[in-house]
Each structure stands twice: as structure tokens, then as C-alpha cells.
C-alpha positions, 0 to 999 in steps of 0.5 A, spaced: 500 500 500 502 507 498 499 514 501 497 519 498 495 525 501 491 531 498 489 538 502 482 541 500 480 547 504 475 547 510 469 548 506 471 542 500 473 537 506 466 537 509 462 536 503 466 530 501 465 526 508 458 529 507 457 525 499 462 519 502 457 519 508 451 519 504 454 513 499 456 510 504 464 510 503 470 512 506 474 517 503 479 512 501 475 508 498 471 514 493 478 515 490 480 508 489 473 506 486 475 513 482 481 512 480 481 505 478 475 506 473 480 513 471 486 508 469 481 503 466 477 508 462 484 512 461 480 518 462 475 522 467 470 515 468 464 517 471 459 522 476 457 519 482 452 523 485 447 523 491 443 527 489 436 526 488 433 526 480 428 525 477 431 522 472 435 516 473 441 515 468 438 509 466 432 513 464 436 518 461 441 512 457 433 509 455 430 515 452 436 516 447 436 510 445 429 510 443 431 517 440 436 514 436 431 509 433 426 514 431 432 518 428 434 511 424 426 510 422 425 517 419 431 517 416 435 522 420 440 519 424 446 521 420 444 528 418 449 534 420 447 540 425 446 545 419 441 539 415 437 539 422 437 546 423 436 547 416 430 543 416 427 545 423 427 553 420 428 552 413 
């Protein structure tokens, strides 16, 4: 095992045991969990959030989806922006 040590201010730190709290992890597991996916995916992996939506990322995944459907339906999936805003305002 290494250390890592990170310095937030006040402010910074309270939220984050606040959210880790709420997740129901450790500090340290949260930027373990976030570092390993970061590796894994060689970028900035994912939002992890305790707010309360609405909408759920599942939802928001399968509405794309039927959006994308309806775009290769109707012919329009492979349109360019300036084809859609040509098309909407004429």
C-alpha cells in the first residue's frame, strides 16, 4: 500500500465526508473506486452523485436510445447540425 495525501480547504473537506457519508464510503475508498475506473477508462470515468433526480441515468441512457431509433426510422440519424437546423427553420 502507498499514501497519498491531498489538502482541500475547510469548506471542500466537509462536503466530501458529507457525499462519502451519504454513499456510504470512506474517503479512501471514493478515490480508489475513482481512480481505478480513471486508469481503466484512461480518462475522467464517471459522476457519482447523491443527489436526488428525477431522472435516473438509466432513464436518461433509455430515452436516447429510443431517440436514436426514431432518428434511424425517419431517416435522420446521420444528418449534420446545419441539415437539422436547416430543416427545423428552413
Amino acid at each position: 500500500m502507498s499514501t497519498i495525501s491531498l489538502r482541500f480547504d475547510k469548506e471542500t473537506k466537509n462536503e466530501i465526508d458529507k457525499l462519502c457519508e451519504k454513499l456510504g464510503i470512506s474517503i479512501t475508498n471514493f478515490f480508489t473506486v475513482f481512480a481505478k475506473k480513471a486508469i481503466r477508462e484512461q480518462a475522467i470515468p464517471f459522476e457519482v452523485s447523491a443527489k436526488d433526480t428525477e431522472y435516473s441515468y438509466k432513464d436518461m441512457m433509455l430515452s436516447m436510445k429510443k431517440m436514436q431509433q426514431k432518428a434511424v426510422k425517419n431517416g435522420t440519424a446521420d444528418m449534420s447540425l446545419e441539415e437539422i437546423n436547416k430543416e427545423i427553420y428552413g
